[in-house]
Backbone as a chain_set.jsonl record, in Angstrom:
{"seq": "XXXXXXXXXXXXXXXXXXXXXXXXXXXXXXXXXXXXXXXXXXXXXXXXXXXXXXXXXXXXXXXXXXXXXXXXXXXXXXXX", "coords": {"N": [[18.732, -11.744, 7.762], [16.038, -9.601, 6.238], [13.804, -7.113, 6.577], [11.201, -5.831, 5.117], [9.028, -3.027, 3.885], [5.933, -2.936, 2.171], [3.681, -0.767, 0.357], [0.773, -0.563, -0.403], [-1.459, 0.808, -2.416], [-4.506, 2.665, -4.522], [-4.637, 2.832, -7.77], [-4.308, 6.22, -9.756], [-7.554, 7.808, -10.136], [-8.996, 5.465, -9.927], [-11.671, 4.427, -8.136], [-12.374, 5.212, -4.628], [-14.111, 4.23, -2.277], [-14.288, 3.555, 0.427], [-11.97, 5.835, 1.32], [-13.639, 7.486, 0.534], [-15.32, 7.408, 2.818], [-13.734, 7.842, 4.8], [-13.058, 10.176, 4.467], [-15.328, 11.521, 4.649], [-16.531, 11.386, 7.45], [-14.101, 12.42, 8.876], [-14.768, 15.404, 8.915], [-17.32, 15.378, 9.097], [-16.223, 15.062, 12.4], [-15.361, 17.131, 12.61], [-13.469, 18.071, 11.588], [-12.076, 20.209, 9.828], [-11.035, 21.605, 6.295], [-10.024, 19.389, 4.85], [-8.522, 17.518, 2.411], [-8.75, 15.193, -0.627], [-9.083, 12.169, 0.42], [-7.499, 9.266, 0.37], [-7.156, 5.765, 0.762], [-4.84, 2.407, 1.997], [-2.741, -0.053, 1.899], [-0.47, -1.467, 4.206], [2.282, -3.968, 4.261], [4.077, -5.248, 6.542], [7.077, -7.498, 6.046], [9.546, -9.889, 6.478], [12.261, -11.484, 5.918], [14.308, -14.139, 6.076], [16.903, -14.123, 4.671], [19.669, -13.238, 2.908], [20.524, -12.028, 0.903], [20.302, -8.943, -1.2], [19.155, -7.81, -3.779], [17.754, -10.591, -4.687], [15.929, -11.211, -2.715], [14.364, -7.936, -2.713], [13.624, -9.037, -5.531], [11.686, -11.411, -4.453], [10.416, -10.023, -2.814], [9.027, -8.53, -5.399], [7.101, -10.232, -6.836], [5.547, -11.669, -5.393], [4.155, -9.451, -4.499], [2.916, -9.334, -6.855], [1.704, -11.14, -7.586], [0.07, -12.422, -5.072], [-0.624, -9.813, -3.281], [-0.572, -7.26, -3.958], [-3.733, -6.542, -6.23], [-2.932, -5.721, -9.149], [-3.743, -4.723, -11.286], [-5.74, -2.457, -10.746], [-4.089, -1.005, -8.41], [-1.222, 0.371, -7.098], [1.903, -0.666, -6.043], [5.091, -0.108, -3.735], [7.473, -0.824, -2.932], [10.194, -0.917, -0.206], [13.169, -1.87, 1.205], [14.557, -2.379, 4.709]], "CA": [[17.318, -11.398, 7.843], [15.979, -8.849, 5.641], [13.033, -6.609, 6.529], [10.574, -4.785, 4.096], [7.977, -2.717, 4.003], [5.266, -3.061, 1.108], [2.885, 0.047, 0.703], [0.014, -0.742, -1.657], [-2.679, 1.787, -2.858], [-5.5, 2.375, -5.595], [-4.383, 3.938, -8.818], [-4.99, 7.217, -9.518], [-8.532, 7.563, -11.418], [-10.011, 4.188, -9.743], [-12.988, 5.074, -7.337], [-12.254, 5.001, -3.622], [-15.211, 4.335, -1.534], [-13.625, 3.269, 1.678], [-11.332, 6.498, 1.177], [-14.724, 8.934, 0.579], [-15.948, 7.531, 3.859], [-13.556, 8.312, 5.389], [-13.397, 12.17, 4.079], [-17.247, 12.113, 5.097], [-16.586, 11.134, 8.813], [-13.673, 13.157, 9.64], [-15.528, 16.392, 7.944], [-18.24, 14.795, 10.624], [-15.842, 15.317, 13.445], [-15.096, 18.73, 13.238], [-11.852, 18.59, 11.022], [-11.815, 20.97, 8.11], [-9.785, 21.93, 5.263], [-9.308, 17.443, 4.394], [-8.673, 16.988, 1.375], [-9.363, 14.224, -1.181], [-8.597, 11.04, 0.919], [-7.703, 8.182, -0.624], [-6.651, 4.817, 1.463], [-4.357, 1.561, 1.158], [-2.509, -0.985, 3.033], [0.848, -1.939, 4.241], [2.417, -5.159, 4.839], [5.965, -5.628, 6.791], [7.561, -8.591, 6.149], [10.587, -10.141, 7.389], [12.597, -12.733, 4.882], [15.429, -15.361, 6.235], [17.089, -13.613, 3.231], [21.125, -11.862, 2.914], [20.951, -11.707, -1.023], [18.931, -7.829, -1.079], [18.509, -8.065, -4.637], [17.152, -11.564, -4.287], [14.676, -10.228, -1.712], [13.625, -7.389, -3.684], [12.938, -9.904, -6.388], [11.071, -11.913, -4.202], [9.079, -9.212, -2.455], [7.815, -8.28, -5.912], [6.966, -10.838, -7.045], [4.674, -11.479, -3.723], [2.515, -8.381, -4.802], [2.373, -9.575, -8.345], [1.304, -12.958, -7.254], [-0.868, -12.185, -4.439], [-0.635, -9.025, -2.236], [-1.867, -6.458, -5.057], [-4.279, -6.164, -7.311], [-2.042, -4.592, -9.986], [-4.911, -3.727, -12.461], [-6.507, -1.493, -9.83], [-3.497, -1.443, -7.251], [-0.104, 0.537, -7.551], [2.785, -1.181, -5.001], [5.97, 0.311, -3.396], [8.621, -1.927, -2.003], [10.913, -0.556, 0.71], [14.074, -2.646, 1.82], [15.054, -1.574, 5.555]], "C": [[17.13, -10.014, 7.206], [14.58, -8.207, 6.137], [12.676, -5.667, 5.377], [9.294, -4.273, 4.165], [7.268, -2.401, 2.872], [3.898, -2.164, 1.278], [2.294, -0.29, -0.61], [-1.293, 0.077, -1.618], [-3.143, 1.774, -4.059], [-4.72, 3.413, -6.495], [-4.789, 5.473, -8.996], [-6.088, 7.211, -10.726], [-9.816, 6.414, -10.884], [-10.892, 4.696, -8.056], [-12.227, 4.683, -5.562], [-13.388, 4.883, -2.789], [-14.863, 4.636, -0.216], [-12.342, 4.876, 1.986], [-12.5, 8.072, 1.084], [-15.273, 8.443, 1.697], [-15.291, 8.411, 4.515], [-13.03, 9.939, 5.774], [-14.167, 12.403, 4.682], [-16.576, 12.353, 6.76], [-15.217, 11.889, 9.453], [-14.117, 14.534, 9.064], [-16.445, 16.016, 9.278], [-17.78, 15.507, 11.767], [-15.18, 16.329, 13.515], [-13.764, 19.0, 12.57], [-11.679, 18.778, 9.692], [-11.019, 20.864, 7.486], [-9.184, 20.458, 4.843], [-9.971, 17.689, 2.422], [-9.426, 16.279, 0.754], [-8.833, 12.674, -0.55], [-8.677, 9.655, 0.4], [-6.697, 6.659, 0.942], [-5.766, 3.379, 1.063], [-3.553, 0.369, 2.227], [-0.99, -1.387, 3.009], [1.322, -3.182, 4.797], [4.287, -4.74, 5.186], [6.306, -7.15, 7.043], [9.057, -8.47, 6.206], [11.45, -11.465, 6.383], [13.907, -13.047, 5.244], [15.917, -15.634, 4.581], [18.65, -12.904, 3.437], [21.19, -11.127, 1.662], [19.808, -10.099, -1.084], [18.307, -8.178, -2.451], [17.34, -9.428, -4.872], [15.755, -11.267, -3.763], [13.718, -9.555, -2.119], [12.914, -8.203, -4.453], [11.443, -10.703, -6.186], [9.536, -11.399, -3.814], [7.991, -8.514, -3.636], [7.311, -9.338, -6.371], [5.708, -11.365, -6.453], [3.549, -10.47, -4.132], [2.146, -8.689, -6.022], [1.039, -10.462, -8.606], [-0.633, -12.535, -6.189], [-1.354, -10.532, -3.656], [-1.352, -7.481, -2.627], [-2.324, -6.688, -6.414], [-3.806, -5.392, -8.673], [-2.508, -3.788, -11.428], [-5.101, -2.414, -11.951], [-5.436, -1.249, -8.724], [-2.003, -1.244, -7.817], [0.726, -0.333, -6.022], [3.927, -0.417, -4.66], [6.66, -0.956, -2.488], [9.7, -1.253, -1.5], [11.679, -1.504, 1.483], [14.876, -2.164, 3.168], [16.356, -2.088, 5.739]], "O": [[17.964, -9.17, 7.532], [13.837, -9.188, 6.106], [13.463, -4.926, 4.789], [8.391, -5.038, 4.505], [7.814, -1.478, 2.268], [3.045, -2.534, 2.085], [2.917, -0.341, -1.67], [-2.105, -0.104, -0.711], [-2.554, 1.078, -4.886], [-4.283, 4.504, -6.13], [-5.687, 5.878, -8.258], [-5.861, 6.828, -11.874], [-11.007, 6.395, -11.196], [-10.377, 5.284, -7.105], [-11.487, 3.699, -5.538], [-13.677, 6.053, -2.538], [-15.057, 5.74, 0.292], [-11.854, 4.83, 3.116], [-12.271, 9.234, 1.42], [-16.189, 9.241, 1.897], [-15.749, 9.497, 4.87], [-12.761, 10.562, 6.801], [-14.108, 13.396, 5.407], [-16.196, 13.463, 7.132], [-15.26, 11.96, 10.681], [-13.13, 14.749, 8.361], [-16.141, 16.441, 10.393], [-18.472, 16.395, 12.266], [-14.389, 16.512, 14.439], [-13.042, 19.948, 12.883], [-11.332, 18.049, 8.764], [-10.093, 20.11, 7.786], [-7.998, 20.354, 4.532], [-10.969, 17.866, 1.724], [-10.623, 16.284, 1.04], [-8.072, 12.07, -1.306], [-9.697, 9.046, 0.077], [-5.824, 6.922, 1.769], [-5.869, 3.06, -0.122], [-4.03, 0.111, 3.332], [-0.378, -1.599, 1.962], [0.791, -3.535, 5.85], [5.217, -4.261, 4.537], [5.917, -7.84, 7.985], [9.719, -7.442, 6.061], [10.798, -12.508, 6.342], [14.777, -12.301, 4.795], [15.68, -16.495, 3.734], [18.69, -11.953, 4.218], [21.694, -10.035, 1.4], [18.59, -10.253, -1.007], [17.202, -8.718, -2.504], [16.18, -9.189, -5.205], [14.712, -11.131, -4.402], [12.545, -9.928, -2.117], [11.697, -8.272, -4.285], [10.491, -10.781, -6.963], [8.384, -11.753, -4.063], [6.848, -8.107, -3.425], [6.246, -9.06, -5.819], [4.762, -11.465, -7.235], [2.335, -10.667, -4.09], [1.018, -8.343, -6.373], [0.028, -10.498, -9.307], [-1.816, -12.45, -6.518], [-2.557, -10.28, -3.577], [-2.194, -6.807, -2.032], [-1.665, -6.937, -7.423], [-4.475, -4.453, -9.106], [-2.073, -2.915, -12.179], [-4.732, -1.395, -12.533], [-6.083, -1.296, -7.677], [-1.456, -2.024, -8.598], [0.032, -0.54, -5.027], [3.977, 0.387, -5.591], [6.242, -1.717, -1.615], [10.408, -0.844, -2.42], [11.093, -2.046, 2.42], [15.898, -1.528, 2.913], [17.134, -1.535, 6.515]]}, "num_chains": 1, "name": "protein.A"}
């Protein structure tokens, strides 16, 4: 069994909306000095897998396919 963790975020350059809210609203709640916040999403999956390379392979493959956007949408793949 292979665990991985897949961190996917917006390029740099491509607009964040969901990432300037949430600048606005902690700025709102009283917490200065924030940066430029940008947001993104992580998936952990779990693969009935021994081969790592294999794995790897598979897990990109997975964001190519479906998991990011890879126009708009850089990926990181992490094998634990």
């Amino acid at each position: 069994m292979i665990k991985a963790r897949i961190t996917v975020t917006l390029k740099n350059g491509v607009l964040d909306p969901q990432g300037k809210a949430i600048e606005h609203a902690l700025f709102a709640m009283g917490f200065g000095g924030i940066g430029q916040v940008r947001q993104g999403k992580v998936f952990d999956i779990e693969l009935a897998e021994s081969d790592k390379a294999k794995a790897e392979a598979d897990l990109k493959a997975m964001c190519d396919k479906l998991l990011a956007n890879t126009v708009i949408e850089n990926y990181a793949v992490e094998i634990a």
